[in-house]
N, CA and C atoms as a LAMMPS dump frame, in Angstrom:
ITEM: TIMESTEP
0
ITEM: NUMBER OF ATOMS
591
ITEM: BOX BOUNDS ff ff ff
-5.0000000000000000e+02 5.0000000000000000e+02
-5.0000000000000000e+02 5.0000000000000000e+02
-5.0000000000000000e+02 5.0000000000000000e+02
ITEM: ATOMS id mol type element x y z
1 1 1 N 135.333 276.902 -165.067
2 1 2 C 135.894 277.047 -166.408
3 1 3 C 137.401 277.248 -166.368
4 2 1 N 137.973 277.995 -165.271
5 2 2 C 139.396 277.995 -165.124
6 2 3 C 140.133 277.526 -165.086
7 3 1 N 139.554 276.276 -164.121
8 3 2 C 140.597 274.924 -163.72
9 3 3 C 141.437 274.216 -164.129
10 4 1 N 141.067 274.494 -165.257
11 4 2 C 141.801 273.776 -166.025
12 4 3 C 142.835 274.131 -166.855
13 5 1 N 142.953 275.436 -167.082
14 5 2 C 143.879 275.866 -167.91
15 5 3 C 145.451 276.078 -167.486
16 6 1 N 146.079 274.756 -167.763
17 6 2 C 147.455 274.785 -167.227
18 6 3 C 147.809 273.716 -168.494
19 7 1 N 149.081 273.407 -168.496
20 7 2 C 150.082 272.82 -169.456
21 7 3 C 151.334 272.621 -168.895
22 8 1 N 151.47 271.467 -169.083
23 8 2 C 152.95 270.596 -168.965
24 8 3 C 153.463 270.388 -170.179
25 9 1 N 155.144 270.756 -171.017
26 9 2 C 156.195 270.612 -171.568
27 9 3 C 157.259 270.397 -171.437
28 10 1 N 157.764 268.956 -172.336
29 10 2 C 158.735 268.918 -172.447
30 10 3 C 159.219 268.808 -173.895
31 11 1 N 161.097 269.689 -174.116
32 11 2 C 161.299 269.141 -175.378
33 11 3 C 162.699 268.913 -175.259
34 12 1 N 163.317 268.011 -175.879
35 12 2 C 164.566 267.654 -175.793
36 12 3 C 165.426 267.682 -177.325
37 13 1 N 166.152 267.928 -177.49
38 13 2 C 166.987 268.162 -178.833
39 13 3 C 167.829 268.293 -178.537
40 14 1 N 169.01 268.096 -179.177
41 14 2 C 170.52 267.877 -179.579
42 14 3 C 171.233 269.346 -178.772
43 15 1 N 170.436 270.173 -178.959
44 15 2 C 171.113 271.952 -178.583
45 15 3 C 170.153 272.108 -177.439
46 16 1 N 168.846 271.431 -176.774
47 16 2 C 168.13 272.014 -175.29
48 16 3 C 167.687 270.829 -175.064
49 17 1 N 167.576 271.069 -173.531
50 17 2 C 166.858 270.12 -172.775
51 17 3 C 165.468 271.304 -172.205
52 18 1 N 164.412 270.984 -172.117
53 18 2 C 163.618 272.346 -171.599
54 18 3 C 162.319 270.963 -171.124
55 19 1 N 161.824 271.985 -169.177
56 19 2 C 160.817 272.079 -168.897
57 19 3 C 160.126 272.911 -168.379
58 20 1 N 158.163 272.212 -168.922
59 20 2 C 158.04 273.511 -168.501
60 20 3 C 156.69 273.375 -168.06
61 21 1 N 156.297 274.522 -166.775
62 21 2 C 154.778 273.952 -166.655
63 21 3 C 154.131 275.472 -166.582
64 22 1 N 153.125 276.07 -167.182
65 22 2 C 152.196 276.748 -166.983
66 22 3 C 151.004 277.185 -166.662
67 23 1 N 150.682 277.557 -165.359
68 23 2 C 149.053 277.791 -165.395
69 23 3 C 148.528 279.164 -165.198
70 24 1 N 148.159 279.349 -165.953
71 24 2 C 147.408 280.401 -166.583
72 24 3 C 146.404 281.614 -165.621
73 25 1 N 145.891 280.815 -164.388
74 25 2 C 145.397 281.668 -163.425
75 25 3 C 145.702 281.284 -162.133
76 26 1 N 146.889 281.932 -161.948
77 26 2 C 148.236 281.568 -161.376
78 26 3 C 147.975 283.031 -160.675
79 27 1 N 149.047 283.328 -159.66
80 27 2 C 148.764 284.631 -158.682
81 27 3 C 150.587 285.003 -159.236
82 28 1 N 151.003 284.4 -160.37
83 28 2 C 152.566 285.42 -160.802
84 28 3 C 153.818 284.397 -159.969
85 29 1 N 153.548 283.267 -159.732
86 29 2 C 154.64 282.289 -158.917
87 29 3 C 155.389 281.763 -160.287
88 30 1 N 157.035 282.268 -159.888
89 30 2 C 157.436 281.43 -160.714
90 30 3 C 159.165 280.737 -160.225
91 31 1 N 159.635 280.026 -161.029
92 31 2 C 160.941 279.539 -160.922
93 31 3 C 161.538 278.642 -161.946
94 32 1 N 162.081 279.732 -162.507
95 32 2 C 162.577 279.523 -163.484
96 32 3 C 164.24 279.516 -163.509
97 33 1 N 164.937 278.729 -164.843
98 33 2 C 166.299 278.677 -164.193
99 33 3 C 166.978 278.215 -166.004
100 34 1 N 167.407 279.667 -167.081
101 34 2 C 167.951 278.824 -168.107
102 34 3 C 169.218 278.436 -168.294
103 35 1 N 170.085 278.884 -166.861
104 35 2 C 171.435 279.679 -167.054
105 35 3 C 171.843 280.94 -167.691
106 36 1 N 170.42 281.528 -167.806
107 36 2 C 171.067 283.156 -168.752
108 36 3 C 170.605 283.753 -167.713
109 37 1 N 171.363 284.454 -166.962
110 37 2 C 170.373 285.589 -165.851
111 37 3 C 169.322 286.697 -166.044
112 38 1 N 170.169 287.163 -167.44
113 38 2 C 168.964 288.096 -167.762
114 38 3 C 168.586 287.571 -168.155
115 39 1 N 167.756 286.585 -168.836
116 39 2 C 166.793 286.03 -169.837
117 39 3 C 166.073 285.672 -168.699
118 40 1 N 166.559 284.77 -167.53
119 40 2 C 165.616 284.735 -166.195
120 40 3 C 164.803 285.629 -165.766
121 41 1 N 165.763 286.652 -165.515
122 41 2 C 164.83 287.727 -165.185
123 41 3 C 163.406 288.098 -165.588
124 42 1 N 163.67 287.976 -167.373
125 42 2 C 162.74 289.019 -167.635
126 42 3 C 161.615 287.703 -167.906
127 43 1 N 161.8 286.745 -167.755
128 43 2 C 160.812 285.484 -167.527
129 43 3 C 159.884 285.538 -166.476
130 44 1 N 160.57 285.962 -165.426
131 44 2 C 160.229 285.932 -163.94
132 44 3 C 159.329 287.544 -163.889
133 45 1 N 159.997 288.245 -164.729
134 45 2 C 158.769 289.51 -164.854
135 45 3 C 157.557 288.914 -165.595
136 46 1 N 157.723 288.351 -166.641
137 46 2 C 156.614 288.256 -167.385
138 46 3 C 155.474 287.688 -166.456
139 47 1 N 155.976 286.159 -166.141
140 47 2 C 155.06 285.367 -165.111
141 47 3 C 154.631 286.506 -163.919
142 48 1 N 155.191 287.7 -163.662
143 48 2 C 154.66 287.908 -162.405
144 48 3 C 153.586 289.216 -162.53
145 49 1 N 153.97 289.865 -163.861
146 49 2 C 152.722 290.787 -164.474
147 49 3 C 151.706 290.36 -165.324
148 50 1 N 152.015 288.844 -165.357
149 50 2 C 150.602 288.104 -166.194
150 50 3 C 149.742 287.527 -165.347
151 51 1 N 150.438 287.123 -163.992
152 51 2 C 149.86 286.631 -162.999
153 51 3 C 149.767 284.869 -163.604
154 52 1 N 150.869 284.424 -164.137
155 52 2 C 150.705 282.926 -164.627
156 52 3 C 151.991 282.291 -163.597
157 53 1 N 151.485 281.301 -163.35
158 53 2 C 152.423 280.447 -162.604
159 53 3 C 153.351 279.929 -163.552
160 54 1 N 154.616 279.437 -163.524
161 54 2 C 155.823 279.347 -164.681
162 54 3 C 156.582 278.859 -163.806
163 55 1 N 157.43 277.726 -163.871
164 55 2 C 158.3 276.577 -163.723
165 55 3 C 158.986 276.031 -164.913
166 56 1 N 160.148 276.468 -164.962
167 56 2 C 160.853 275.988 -166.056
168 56 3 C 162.625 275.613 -165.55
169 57 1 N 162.364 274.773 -166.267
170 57 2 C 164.476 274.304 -166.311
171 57 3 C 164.805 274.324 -167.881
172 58 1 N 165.82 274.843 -167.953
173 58 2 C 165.963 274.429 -169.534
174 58 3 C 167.416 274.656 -169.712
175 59 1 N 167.927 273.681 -170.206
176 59 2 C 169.367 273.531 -170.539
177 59 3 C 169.799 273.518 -172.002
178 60 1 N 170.397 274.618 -171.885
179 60 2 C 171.362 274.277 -173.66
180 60 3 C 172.737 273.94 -173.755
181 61 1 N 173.164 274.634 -175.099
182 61 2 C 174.466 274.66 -175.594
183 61 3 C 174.872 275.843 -175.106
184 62 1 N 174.869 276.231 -174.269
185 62 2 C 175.226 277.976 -173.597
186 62 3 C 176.511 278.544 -174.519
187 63 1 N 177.117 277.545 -174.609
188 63 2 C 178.544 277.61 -174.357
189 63 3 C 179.425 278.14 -176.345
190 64 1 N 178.003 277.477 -177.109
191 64 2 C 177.801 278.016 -178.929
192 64 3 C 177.801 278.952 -178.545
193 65 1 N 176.102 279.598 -177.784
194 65 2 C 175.343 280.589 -177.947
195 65 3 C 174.489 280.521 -177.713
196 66 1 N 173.655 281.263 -177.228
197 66 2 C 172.793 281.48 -176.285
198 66 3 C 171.301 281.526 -176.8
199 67 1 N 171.062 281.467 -177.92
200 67 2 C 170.47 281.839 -179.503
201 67 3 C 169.587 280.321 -179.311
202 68 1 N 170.157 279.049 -179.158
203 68 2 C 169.357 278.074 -178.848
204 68 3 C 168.277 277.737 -177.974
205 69 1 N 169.124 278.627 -176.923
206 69 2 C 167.872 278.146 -175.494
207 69 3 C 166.9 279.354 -175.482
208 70 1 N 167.235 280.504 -175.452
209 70 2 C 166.179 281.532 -176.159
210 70 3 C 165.261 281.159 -176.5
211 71 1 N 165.586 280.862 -177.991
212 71 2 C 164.653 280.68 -179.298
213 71 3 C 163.745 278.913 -179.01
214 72 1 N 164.114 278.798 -178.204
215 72 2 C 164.065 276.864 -177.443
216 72 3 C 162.545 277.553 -176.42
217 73 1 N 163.145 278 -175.416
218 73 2 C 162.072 278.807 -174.48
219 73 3 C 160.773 279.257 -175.333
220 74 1 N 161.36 280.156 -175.977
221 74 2 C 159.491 280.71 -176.781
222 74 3 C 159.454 279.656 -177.462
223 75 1 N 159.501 278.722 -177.99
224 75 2 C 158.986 277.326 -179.047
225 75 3 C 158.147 276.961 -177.592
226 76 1 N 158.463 276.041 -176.539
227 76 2 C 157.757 276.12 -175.566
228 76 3 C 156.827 276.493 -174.894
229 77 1 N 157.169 278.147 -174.408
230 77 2 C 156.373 278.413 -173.783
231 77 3 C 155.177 278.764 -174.666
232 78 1 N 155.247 279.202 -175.675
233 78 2 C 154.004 279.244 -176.913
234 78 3 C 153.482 277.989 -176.702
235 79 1 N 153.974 276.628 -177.154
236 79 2 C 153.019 275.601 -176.982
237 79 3 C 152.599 275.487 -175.694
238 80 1 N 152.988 275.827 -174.941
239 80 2 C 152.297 275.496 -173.386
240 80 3 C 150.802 276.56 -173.326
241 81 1 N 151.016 278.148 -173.551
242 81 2 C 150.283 278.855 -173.61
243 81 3 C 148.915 278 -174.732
244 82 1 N 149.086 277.714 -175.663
245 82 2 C 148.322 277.709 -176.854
246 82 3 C 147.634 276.428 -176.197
247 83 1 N 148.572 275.235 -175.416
248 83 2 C 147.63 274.06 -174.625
249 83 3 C 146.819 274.879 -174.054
250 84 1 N 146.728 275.31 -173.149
251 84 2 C 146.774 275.757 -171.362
252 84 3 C 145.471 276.528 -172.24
253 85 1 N 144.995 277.022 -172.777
254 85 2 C 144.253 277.382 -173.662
255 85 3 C 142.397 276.74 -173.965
256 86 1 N 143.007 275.804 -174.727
257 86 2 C 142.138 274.665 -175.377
258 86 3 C 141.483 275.385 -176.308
259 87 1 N 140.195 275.723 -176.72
260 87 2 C 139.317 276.103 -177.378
261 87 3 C 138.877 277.758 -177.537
262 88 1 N 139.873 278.603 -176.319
263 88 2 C 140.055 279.595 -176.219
264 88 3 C 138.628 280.007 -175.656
265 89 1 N 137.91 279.079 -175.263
266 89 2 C 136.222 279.306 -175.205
267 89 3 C 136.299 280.731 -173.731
268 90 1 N 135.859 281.837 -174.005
269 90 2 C 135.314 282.977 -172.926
270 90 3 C 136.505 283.607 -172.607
271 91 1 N 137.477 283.822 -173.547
272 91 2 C 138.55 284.841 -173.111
273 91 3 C 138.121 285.935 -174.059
274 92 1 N 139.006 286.951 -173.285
275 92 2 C 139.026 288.453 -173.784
276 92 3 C 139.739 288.604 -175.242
277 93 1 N 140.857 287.858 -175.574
278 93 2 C 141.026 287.741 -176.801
279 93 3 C 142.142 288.494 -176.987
280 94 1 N 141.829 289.84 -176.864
281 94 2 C 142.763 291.034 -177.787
282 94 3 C 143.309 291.819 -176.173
283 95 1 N 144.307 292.306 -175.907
284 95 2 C 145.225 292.782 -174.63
285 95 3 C 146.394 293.814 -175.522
286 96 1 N 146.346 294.782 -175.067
287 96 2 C 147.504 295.977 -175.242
288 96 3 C 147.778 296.909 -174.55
289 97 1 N 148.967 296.876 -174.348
290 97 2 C 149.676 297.785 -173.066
291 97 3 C 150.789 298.862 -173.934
292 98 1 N 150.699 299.757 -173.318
293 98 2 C 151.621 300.899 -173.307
294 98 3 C 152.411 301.077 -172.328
295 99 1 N 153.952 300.68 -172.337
296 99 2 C 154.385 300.291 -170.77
297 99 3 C 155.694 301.398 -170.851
298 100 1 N 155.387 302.29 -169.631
299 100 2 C 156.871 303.218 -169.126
300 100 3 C 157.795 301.941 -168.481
301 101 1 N 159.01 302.376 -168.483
302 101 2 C 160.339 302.143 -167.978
303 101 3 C 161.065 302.774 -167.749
304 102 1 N 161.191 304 -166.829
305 102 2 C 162.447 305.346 -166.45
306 102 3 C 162.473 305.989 -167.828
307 103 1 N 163.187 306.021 -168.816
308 103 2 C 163.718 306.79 -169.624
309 103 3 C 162.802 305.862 -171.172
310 104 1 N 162.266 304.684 -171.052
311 104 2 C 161.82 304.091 -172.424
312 104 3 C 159.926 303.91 -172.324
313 105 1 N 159.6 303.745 -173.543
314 105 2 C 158.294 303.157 -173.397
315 105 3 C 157.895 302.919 -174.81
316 106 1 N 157.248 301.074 -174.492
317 106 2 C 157.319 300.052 -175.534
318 106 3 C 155.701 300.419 -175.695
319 107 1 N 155.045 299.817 -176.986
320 107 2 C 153.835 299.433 -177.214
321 107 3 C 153.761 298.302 -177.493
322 108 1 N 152.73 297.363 -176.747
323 108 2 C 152.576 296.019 -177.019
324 108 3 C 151.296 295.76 -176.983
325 109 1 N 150.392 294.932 -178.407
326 109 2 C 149.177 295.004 -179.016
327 109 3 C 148.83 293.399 -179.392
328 110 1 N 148.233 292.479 -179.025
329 110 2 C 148.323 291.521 -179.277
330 110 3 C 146.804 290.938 -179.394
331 111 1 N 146.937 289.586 -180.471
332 111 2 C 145.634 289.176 -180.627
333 111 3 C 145.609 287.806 -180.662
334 112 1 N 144.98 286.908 -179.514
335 112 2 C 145.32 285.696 -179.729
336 112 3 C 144.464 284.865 -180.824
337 113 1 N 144.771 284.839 -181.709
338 113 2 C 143.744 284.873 -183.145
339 113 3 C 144.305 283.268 -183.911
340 114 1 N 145.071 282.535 -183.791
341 114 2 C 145.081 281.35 -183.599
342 114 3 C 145.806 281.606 -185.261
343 115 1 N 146.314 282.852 -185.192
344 115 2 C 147.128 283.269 -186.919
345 115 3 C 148.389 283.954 -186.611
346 116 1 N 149.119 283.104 -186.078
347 116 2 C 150.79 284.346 -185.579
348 116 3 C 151.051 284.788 -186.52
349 117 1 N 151.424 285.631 -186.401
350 117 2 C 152.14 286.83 -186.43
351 117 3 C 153.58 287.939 -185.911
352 118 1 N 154.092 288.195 -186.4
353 118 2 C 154.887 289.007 -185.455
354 118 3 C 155.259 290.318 -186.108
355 119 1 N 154.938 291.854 -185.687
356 119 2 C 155.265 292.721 -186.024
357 119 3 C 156.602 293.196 -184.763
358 120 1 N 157.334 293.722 -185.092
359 120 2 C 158.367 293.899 -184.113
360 120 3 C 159.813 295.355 -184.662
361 121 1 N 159.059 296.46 -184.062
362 121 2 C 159.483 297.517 -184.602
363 121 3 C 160.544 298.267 -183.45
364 122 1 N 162.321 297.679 -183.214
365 122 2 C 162.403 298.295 -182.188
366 122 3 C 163.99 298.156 -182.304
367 123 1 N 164.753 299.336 -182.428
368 123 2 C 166.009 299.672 -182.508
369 123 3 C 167.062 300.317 -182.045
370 124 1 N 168.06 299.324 -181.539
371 124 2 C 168.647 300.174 -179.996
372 124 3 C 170.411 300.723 -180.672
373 125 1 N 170.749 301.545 -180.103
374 125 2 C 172.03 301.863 -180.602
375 125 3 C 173.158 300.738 -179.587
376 126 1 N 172.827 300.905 -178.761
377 126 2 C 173.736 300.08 -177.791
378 126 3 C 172.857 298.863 -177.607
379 127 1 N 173.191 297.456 -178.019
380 127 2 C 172.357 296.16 -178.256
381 127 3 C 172.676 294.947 -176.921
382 128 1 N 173.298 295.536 -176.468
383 128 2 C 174.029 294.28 -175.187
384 128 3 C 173.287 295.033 -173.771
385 129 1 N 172.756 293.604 -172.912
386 129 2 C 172.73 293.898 -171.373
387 129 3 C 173.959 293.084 -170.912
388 130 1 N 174.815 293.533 -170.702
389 130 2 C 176.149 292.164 -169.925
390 130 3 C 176.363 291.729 -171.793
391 131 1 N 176.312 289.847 -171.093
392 131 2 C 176.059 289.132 -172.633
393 131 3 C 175.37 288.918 -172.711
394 132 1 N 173.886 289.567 -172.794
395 132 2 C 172.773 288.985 -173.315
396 132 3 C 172.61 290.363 -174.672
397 133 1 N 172.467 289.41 -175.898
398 133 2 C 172.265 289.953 -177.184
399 133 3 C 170.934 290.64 -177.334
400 134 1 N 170.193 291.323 -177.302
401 134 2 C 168.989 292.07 -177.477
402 134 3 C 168.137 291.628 -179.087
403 135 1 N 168.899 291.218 -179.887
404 135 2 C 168.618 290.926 -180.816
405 135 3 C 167.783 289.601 -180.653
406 136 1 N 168.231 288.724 -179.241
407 136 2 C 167.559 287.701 -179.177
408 136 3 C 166.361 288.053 -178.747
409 137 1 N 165.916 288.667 -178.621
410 137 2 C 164.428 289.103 -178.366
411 137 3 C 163.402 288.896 -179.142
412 138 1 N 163.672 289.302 -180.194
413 138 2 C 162.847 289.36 -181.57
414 138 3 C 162.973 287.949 -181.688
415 139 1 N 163.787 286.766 -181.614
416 139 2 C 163.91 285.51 -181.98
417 139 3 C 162.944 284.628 -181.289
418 140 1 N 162.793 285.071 -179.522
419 140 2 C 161.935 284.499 -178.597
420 140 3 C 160.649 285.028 -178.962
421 141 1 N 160.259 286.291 -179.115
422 141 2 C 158.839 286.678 -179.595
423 141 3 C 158.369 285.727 -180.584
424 142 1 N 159.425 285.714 -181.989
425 142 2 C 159.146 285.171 -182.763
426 142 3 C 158.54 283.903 -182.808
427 143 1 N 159.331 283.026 -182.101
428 143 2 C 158.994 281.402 -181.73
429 143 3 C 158.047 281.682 -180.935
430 144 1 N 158.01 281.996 -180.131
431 144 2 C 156.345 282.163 -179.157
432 144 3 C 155.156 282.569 -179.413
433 145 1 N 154.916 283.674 -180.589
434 145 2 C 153.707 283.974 -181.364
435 145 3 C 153.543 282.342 -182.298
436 146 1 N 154.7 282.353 -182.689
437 146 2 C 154.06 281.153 -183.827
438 146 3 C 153.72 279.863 -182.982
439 147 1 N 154.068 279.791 -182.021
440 147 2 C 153.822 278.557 -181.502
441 147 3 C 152.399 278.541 -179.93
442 148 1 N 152.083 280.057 -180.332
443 148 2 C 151.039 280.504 -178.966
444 148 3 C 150.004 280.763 -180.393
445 149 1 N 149.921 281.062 -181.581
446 149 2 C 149.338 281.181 -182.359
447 149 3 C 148.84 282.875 -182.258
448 150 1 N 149.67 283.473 -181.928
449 150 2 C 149.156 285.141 -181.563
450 150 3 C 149.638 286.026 -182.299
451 151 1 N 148.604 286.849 -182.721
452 151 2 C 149.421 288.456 -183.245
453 151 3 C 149.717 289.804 -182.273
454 152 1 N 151.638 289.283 -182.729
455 152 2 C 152.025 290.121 -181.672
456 152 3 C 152.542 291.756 -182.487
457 153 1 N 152.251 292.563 -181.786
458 153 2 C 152.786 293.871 -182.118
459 153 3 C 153.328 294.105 -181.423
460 154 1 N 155.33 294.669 -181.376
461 154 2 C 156.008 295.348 -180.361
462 154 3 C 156.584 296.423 -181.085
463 155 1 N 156.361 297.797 -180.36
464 155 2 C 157.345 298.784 -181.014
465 155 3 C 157.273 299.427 -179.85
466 156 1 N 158.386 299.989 -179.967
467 156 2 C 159.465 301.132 -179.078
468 156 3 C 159.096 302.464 -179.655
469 157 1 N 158.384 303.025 -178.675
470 157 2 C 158.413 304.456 -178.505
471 157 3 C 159.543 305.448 -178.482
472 158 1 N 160.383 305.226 -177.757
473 158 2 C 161.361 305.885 -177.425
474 158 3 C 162.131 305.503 -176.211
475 159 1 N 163.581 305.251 -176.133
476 159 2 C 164.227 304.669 -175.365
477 159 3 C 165.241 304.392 -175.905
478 160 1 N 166.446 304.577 -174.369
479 160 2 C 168.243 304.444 -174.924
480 160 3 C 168.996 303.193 -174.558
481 161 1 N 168.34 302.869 -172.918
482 161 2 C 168.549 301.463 -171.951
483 161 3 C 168.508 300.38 -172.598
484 162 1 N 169.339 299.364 -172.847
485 162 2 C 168.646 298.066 -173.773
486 162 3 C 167.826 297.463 -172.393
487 163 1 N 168.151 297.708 -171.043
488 163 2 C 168.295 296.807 -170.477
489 163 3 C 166.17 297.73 -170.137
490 164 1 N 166.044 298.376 -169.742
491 164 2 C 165.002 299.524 -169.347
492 164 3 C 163.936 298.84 -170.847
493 165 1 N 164.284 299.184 -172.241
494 165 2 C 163.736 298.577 -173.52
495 165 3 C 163.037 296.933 -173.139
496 166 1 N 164.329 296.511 -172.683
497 166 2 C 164.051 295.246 -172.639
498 166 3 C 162.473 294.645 -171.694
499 167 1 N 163.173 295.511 -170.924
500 167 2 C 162.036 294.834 -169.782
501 167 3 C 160.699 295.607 -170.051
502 168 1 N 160.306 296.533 -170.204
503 168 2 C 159.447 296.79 -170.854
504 168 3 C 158.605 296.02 -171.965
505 169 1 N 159.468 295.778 -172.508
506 169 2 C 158.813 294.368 -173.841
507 169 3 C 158.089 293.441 -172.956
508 170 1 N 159.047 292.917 -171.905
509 170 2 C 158.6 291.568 -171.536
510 170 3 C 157.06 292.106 -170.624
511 171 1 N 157.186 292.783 -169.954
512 171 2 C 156.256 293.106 -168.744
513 171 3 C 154.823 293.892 -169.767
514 172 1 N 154.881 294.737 -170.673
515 172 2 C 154.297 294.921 -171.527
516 172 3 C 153.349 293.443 -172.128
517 173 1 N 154.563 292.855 -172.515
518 173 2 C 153.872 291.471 -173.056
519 173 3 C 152.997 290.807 -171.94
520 174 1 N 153.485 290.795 -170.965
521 174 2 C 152.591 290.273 -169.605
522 174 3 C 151.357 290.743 -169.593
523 175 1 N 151.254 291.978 -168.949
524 175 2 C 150.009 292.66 -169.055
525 175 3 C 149.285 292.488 -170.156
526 176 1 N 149.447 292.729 -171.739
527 176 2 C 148.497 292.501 -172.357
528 176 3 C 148.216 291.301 -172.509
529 177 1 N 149.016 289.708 -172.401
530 177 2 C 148.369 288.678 -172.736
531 177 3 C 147.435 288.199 -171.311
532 178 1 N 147.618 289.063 -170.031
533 178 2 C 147.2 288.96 -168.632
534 178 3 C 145.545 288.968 -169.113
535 179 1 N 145.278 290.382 -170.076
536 179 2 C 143.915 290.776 -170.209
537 179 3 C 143.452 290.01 -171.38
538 180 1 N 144.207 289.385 -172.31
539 180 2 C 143.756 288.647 -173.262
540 180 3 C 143.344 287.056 -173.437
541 181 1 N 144.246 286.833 -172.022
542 181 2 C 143.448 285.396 -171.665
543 181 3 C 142.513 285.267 -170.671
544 182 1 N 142.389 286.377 -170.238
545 182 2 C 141.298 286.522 -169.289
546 182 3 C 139.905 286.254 -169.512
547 183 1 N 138.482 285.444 -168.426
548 183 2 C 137.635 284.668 -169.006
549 183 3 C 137.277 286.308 -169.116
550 184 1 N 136.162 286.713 -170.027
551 184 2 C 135.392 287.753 -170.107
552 184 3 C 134.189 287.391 -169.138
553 185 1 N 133.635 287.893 -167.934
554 185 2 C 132.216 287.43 -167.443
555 185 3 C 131.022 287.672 -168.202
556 186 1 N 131.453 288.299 -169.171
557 186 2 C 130.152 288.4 -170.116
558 186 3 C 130.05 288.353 -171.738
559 187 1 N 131.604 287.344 -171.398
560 187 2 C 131.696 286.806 -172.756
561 187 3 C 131.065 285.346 -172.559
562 188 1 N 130.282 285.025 -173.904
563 188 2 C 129.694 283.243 -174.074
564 188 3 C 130.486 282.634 -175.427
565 189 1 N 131.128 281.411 -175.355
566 189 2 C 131.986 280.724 -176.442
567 189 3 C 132.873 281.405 -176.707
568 190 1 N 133.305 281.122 -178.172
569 190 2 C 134.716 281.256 -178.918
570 190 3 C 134.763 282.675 -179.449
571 191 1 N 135.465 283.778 -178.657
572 191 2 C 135.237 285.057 -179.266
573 191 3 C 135.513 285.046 -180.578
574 192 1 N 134.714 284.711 -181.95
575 192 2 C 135.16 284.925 -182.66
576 192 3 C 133.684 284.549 -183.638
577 193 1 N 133.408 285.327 -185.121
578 193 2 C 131.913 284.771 -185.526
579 193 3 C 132.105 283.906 -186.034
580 194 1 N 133.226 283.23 -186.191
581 194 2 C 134.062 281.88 -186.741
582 194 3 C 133.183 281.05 -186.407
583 195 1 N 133.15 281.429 -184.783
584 195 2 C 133.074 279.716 -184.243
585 195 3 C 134.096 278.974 -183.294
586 196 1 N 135.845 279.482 -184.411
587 196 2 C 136.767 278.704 -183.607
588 196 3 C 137.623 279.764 -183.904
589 197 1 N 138.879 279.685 -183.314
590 197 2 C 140.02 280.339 -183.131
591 197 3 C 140.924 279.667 -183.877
């Protein structure tokens, strides 16, 4: 039933060039490369606490703002997730983590319910890692629930670090979508009395 769940993307537009490949029961291999270092980073966390394999290149307009390839990335990687998927037939569904970081800790609650969503409750006094805008965060969630079809919940407990905040989100997000795409062994069909997702 596993085998199959991987996805190949590409999208090209005027402001990104982006690829991308995902598989889903993956042992956390990744290599990724957007030209934003931190935005790498916390890519390279996600893939490696979800345990999904992730290969991506993606080129923008760096040089506007950084706001394109971001918000470019979650359009993507949502559709790759939401392929890599199919019918959602014998996953766990629903994944939420409560994640420490030294001095912060995020809550992240998610439901892959085929109805995005995005709740996103989280406010930093100091908003910059280097130049990476923190604000773009909420922009990548955003595009990636709607395009992974998931209800995402993020809120901040408490925390001063954007950079500590940050990563927390992402690795948070890992772990719970880790347990939410996971097959259930004693789940049968489409968790849902739907029918479909």
């Amino acid at each position: 039933m596993t085998n199959g769940r991987r996805a190949e993307i590409e999208r090209k537009t005027r402001e990104t060039d982006i690829r991308l490949s995902l598989e889903l029961d993956g042992s956390g291999e990744y290599d990724v490369d957007t030209g934003i270092p931190f935005f790498d980073h916390m890519l390279e966390s996600l893939a490696k606490h979800a345990l999904f394999d992730l290969h991506l290149r993606a080129r923008g307009d760096l040089a506007v703002d950084l706001h394109h390839t971001v918000e470019d990335v979650g359009i993507v990687l949502g559709q790759a997730l939401r392929q890599a998927l199919g019918d959602a037939r014998g996953i766990r569904r629903y994944g939420q983590c409560l994640l420490p970081m030294a001095e912060s800790k995020v809550d992240v609650a998610l439901d892959v319910s085929n109805r995005p969503y995005l709740v996103y409750r989280l406010e930093l006094a100091n908003d910059r890692v280097g130049d990476f805008d923190v604000s773009l965060v909420e922009d990548f969630l955003y595009a990636f629930s709607q395009n992974a079809g998931i209800d995402l919940h993020v809120e901040l407990r408490y925390g001063k670090s954007p950079h500590h905040v940050v990563e927390a989100v992402f690795k948070g997000l890992a772990r719970s979508l880790r347990v939410a795409v996971e097959i259930d062994p004693r789940g049968t069909g489409v968790p849902s009395v739907k029918g479909a997702l």
